[in-house]
C-alpha positions as CSV (number, residue, x, y, z in Angstrom):
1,X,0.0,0.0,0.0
2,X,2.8,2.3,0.9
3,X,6.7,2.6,0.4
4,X,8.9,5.3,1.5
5,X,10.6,7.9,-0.8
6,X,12.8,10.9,-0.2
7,X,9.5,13.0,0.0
8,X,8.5,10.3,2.8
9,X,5.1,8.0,3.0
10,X,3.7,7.6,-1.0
11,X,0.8,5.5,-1.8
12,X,0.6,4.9,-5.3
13,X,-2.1,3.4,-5.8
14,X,-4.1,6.9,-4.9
15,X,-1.2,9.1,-5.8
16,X,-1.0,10.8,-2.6
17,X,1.7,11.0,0.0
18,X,1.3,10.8,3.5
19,X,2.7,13.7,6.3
20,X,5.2,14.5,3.7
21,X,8.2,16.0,4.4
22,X,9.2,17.9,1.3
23,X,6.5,19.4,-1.0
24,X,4.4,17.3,-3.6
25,X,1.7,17.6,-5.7
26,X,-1.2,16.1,-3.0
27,X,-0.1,15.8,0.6
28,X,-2.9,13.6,3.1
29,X,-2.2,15.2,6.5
30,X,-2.8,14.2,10.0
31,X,-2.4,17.3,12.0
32,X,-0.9,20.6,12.1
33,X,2.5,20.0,14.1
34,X,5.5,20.9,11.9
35,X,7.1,17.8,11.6
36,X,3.7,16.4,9.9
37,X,2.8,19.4,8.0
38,X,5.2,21.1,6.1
39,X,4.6,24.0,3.5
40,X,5.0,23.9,-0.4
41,X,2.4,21.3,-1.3
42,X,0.3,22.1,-4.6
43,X,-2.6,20.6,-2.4
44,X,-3.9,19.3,0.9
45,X,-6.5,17.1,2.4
46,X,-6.9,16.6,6.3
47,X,-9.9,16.3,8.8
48,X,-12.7,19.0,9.2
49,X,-11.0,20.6,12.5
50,X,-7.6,20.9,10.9
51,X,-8.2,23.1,8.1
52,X,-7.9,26.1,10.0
53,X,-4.9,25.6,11.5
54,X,-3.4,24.5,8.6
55,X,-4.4,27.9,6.8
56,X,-3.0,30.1,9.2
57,X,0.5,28.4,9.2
58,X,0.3,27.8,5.7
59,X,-1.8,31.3,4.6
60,X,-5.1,31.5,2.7
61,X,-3.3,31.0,-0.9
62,X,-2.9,27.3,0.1
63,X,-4.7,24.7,-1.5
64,X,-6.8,22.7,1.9
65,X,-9.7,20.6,1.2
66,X,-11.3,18.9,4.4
67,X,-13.2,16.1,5.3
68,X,-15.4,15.1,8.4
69,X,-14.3,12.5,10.3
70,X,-15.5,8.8,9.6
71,X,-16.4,10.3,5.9
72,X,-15.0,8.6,3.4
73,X,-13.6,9.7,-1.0
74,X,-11.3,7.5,-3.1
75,X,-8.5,8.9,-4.8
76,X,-7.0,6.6,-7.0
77,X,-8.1,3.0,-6.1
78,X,-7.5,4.0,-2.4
79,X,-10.4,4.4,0.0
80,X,-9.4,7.0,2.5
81,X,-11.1,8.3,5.4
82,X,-10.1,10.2,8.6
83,X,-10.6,9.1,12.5
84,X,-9.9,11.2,15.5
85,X,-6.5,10.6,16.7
86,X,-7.2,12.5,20.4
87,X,-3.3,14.7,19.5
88,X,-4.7,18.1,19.4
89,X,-7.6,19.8,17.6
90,X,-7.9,18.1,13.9
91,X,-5.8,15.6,14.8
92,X,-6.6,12.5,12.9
93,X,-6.0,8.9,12.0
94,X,-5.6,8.2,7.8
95,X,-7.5,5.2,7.2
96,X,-6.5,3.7,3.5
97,X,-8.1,0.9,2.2
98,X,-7.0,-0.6,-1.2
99,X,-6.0,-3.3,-3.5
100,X,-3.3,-4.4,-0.3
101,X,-6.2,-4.6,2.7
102,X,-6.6,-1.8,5.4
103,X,-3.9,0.7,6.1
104,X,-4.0,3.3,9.1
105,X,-1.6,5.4,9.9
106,X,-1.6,6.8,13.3
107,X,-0.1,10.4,13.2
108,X,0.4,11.6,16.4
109,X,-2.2,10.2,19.3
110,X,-3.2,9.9,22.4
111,X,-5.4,8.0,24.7
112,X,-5.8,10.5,27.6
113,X,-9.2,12.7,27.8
114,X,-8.3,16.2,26.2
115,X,-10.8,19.3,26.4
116,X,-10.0,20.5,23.6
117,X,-9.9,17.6,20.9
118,X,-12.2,14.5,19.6
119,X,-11.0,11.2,21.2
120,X,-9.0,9.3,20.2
121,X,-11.1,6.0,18.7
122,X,-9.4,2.6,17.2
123,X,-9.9,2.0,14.0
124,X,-9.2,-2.1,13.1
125,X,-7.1,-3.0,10.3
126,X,-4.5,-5.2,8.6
127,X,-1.1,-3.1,8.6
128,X,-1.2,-0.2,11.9
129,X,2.0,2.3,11.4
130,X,1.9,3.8,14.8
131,X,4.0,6.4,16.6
132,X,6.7,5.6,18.9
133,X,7.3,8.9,20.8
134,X,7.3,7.5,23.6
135,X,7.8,3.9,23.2
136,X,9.6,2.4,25.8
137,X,8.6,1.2,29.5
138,X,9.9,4.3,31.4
139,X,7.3,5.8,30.1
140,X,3.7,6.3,31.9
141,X,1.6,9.3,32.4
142,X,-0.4,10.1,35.6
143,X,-4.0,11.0,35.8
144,X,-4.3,15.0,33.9
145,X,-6.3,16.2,36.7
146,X,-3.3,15.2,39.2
147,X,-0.6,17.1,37.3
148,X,-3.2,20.6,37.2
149,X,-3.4,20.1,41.0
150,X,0.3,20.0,41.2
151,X,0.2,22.9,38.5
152,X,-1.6,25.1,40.8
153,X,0.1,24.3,43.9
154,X,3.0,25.7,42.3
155,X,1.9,28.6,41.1
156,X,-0.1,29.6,44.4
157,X,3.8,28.9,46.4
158,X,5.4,31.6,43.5
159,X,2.5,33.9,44.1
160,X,3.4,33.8,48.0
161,X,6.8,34.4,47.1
162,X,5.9,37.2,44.9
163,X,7.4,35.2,41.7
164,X,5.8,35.0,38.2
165,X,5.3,31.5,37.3
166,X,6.2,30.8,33.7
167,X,5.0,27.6,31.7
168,X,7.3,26.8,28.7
169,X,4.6,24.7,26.9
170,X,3.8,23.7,22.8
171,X,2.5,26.7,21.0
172,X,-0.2,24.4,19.2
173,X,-1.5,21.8,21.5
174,X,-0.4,21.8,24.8
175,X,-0.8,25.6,25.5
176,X,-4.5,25.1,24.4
177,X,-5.4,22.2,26.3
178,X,-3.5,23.5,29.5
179,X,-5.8,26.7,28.8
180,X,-9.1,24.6,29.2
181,X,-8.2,22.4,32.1
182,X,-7.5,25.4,34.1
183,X,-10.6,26.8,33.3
184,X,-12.4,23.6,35.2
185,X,-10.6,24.7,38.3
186,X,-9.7,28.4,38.4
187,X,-11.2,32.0,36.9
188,X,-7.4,33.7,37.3
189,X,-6.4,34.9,33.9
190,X,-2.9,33.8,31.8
191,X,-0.5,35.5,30.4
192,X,0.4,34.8,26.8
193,X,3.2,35.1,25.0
194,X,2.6,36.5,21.6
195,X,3.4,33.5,19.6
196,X,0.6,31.8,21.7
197,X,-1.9,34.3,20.4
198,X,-2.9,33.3,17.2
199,X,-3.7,29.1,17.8
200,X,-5.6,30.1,20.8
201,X,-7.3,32.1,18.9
202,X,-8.3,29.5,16.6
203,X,-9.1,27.0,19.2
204,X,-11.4,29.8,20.6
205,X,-13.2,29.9,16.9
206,X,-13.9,26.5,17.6
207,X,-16.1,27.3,20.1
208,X,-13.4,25.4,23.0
209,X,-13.6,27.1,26.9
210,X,-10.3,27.7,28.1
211,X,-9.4,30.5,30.8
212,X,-9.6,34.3,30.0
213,X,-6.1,35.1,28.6
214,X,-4.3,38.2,28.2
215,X,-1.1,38.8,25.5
216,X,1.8,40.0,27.3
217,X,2.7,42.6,24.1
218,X,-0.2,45.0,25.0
219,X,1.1,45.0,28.8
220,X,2.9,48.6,29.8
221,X,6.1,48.7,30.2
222,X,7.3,48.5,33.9
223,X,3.6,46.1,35.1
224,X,4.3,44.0,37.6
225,X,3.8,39.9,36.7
226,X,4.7,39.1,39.8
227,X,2.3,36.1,41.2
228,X,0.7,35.4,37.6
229,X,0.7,32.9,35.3
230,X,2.7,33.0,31.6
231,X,2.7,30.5,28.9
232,X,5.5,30.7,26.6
233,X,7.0,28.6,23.8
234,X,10.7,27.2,24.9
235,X,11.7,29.5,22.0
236,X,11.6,32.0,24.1
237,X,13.4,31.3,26.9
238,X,17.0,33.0,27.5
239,X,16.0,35.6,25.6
240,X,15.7,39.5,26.3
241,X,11.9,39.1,26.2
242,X,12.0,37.5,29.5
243,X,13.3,40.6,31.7
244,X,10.0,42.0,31.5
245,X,8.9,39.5,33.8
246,X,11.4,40.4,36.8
247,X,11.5,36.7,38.9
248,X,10.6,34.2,37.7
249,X,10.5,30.3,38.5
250,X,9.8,28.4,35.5
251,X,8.3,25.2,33.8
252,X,8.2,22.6,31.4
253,X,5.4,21.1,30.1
254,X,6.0,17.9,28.9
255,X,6.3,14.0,28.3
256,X,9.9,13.9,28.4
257,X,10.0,15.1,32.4
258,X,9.2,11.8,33.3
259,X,13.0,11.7,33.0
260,X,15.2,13.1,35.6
261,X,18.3,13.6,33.7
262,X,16.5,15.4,31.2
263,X,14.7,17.8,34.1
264,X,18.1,17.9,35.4
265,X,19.5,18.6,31.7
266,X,17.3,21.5,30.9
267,X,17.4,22.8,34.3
268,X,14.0,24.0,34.9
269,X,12.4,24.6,38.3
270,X,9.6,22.0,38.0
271,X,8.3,19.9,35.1
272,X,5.2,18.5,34.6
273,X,4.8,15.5,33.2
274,X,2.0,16.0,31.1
275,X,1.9,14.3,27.2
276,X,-0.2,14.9,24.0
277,X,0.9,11.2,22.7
278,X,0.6,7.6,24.2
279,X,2.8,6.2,26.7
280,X,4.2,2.8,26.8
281,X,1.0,1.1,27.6
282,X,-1.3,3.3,25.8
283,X,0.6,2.4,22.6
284,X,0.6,-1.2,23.6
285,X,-3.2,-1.1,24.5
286,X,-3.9,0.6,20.8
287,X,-2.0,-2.3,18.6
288,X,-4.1,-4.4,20.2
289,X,-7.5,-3.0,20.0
290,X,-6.6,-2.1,15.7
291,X,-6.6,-6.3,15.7
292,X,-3.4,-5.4,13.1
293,X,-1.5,-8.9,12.2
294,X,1.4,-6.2,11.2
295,X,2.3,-3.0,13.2
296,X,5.1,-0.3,11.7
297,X,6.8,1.9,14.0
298,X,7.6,5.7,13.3
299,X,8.4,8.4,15.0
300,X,10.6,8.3,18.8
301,X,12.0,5.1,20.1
302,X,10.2,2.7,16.9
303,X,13.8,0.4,16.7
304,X,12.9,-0.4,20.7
305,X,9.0,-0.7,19.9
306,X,9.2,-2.7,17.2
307,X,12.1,-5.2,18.7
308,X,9.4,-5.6,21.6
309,X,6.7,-6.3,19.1
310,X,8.8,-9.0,17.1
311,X,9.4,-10.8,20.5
312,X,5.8,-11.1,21.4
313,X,5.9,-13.0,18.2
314,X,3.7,-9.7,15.9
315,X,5.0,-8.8,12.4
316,X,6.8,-5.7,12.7
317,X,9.1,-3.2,11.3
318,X,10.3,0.8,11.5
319,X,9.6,3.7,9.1
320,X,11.9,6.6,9.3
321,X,11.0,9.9,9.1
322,X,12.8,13.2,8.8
323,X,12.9,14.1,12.3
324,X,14.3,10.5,13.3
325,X,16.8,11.2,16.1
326,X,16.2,14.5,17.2
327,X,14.5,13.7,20.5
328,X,11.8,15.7,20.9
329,X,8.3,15.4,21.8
330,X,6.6,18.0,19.6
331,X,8.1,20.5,17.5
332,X,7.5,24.7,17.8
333,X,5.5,25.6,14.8
């Protein structure tokens, strides 16, 4: 159904290529993270919810066409639908099915509830290529309403201390769904940094309730932060922007805490360990529910995931990608 080429997943059977990472004449697309959607494509086709986003990091000239979730079109020979991954907003599963049985590919996913997203739903087939991000045992994520206790806590300790707390979070994703689980539990505002401003915005269009926000650029010069709360994108940290928020203690939002010599590594007061993808027994759970007799691991640790796989005695192999090695969990977009 699908081989790999320089441009990265190609089915030829529809004429399509998958995520690609270089553009081509008709790119299928999972979600709007950078390392799955990449500009200079003479057309796109994703799910309903990710139009949008994909317009404002692409701009209106681009060529998106949607479809609603569970609807189907051929291209090609190829049957393809979309199926909510549970990532972010418009994240979705590509569901192909041809002349070579029923492909899926993943994306990006997750099995824990999100506010601001559809969740994530199996979809059976013959061949699963599944992400890896977080494929090994080390990895397991606690309950979400546990780490936005812990979230609070800390930010009500820097606000006794008179110290702003700072979040370095994902500018598409992550900042939006810490945005709505804060509004379940508190009415206090955020700060935003102004690379936040425009997916929040979008999530907003979509009609999803996250916590009054306001952007840090149309704050006077010389306002106290002191005891509020600031999402910014790790892009930003180090950098001249931050004095204009006198002390700080600071964050990271993110999968890879779970790891102490990487909290250690980065040096960050706190980190949460909160994750838009699957952990070890999330991914483990998801093979199993597709009913796959063949799973293909991309993305993160897939070598580990797919030796595990081979030695519970399930057909298995890896698909590189372009961001093979690099080691992180999302990308800033």
């Amino acid at each position: 159904m699908l081989t790999e080429t320089p441009a990265g997943l190609y089915c030829e059977a529809g004429d399509f290529h998958l995520d690609p990472w270089q553009g081509v004449p008709r790119a299928l697309i999972t979600h709007a993270h950078g390392d799955h959607a990449r500009p200079g494509s003479a057309a796109y086709l994703c799910a309903t919810d990710c139009a949008p986003l994909l317009r404002r990091r692409f701009g209106n000239d681009a060529t998106v066409e949607s479809l609603p979730l569970g609807q189907s079109v051929t291209l090609g020979r190829v049957r393809v639908s979309f199926h909510p991954a549970g990532h972010i907003l418009g994240s979705a599963q590509i569901r192909l099915e041809g002349p070579e049985g029923i492909w899926v590919l993943s994306g990006d996913y997750k099995r824990a509830s999100d506010l601001t997203c559809e969740p994530f739903e199996p979809v059976p087939c013959d061949t699963f290529i599944t992400e890896s991000t977080f494929g090994l045992p080390i990895y397991r994520w606690d309950a979400t309403d546990v780490v936005i206790a812990e979230m609070l806590d800390w930010w009500e300790l820097n606000r006794t201390r008179s110290l702003t707390s700072v979040v370095f979070c994902y500018t598409l994703g992550k900042a939006q769904r810490l945005l709505a689980e804060l509004a379940r539990v508190t009415d206090r505002p955020v700060y935003l940094h102004g690379m936040m401003l425009s997916m929040v915005e979008a999530y907003r269009e979509r009609g999803i309730a996250m916590s009054p926000t306001q952007p840090l650029v149309e704050q006077p010069r010389g306002a106290s932060f002191a005891g509020e709360l600031v999402l910014a994108p790790l892009s930003a940290r180090g950098t001249p922007w931050m004095r204009r928020l006198g002390d700080i203690s600071d964050a990271f939002v993110s999968g890879l805490m779970r790891v102490r010599g990487v909290r250690r590594q980065r040096a960050f007061d706190r980190g949460f360990v909160l994750s838009d993808h699957a952990d070890w027994q999330q991914i483990l759970q998801t093979i199993s529910d597709t009913g796959a007799s063949r799973v293909l691991a991309s993305h993160g640790h897939a070598e580990p995931l797919a030796r595990y796989l081979a030695s519970q005695g399930r057909q298995s192999g890896v698909i590189r990608t372009a961001w093979e090695g690099e080691g992180l969990e999302e990308r800033e977009v």
